[in-house]
C-alpha positions as CSV (number, residue, x, y, z in Angstrom):
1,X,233.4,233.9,-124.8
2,X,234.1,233.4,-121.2
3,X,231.9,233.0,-118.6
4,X,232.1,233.5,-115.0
5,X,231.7,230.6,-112.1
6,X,232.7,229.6,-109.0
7,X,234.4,226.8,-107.2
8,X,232.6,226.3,-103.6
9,X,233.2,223.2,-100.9
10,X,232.4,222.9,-96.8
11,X,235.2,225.8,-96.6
12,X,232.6,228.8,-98.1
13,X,230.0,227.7,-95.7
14,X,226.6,228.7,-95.9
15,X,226.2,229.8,-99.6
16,X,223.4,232.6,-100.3
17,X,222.7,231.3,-103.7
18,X,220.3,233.7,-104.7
19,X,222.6,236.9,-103.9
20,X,225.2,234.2,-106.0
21,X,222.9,234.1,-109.2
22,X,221.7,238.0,-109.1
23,X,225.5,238.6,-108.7
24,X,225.5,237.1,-112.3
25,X,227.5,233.7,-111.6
26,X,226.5,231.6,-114.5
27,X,227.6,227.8,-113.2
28,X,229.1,226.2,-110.2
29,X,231.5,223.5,-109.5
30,X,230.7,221.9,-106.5
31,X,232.8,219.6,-104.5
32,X,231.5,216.3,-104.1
33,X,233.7,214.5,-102.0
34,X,237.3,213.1,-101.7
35,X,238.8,209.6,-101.0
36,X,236.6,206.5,-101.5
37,X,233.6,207.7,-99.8
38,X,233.9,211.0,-98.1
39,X,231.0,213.3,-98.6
40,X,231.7,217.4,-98.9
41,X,229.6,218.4,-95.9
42,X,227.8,221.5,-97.8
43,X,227.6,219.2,-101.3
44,X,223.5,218.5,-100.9
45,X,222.7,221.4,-99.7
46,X,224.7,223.6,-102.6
47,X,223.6,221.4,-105.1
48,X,220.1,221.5,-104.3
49,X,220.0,224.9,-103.8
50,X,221.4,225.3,-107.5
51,X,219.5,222.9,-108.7
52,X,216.0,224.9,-107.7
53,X,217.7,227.7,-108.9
54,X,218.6,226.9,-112.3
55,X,222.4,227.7,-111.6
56,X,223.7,225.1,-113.8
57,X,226.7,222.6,-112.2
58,X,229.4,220.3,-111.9
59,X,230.7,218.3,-108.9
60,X,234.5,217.6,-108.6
61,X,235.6,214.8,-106.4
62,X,239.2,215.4,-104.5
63,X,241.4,212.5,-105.4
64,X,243.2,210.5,-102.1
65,X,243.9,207.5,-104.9
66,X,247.2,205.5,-104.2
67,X,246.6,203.2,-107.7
68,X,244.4,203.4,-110.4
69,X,242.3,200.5,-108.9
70,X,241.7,203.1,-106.0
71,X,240.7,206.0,-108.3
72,X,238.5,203.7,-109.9
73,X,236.9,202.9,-106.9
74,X,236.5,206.7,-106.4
75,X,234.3,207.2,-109.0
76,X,232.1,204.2,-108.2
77,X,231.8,206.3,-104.2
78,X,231.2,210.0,-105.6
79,X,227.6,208.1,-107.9
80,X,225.5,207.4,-105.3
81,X,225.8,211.0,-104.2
82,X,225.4,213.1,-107.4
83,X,222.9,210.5,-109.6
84,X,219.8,212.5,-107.8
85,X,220.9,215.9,-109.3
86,X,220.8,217.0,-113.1
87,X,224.7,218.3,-114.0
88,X,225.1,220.8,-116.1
89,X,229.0,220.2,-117.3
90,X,231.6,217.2,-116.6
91,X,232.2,215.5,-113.7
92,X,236.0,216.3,-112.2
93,X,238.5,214.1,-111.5
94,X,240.8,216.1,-108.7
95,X,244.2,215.8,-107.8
96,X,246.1,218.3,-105.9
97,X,248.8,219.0,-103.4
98,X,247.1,217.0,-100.7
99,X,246.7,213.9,-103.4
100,X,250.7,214.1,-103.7
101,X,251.3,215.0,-100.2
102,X,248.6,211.6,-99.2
103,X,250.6,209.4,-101.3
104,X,253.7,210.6,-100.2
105,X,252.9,209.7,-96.5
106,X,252.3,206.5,-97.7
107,X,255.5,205.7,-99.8
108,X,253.4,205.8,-102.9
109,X,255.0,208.4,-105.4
110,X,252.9,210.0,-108.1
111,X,254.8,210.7,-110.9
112,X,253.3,211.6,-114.5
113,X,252.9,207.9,-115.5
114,X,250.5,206.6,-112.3
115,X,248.6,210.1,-112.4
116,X,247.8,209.7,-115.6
117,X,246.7,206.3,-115.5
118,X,245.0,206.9,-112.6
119,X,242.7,210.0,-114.2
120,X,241.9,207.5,-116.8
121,X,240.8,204.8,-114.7
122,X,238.6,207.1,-113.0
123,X,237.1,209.2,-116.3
124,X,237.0,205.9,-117.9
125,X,234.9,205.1,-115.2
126,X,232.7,208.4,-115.0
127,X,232.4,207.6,-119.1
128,X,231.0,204.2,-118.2
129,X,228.9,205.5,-116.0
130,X,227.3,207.8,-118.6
131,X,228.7,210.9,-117.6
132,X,231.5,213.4,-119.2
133,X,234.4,213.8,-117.3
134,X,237.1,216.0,-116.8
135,X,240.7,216.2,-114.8
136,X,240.7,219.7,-112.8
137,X,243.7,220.8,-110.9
138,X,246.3,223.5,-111.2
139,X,249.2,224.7,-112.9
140,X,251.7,223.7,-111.1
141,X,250.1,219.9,-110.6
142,X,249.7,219.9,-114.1
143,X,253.4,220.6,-115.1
């Protein structure tokens, strides 16, 4: 059974949730943040909009994390921002091109071992926390 969602940061804008759930959308994933402390812009006003709606949701925070310390500390940052809202489904560890790219810049390379100790340092965390969490990224960061 599939069912259909949508992944929405500061780059959609100005949502129209309503038209979003009488288009049928049945969750959300919400960006959060990114790095230790940086707040997505449109994050509180998308999730309270789906919160009064009943559009259920999950917040993904965009990993800048040069050790597992530092994605640790990421998950303690993204808390004080999503413990007023009721999630739906698993809080998202994120790592992408810009993650690599970050390190990179920095001399720090993230190869398979450090990325997957840091999305355990930072689900671990989530876990702790008393939350589910989840790694979401794509294919090719995956392989």
């Amino acid at each position: 059974m599939a069912i259909q969602g949508i992944d929405v940061s500061r780059y959609q804008g100005n949502i129209n949730w309503s038209n979003v759930k009488a288009a049928g959308i049945q969750f959300a994933m919400l960006k959060a943040g990114s790095g230790s402390g940086t707040v997505d812009s449109q994050f509180h006003t998308n999730a309270a909009a789906c919160q009064s709606l009943g559009i259920p949701f999950c917040v993904y925070w965009y990993s800048y994390a040069l050790t597992a310390a530092d994605a640790r500390k990421e998950a303690e940052a993204w808390i004080n921002e999503v413990k007023k809202y009721k999630l739906s489904y698993p809080v998202c560890y994120d790592l992408e091109e810009q993650s690599f790219s970050n390190a990179q810049s920095q001399g720090v390379t993230i190869n398979k071992a450090l990325a997957s100790a840091m999305v355990r340092a930072f689900c671990g965390r989530v876990e702790e926390l008393g939350y589910y969490a989840m790694f979401y990224s794509n294919r090719n960061n995956l392989n």
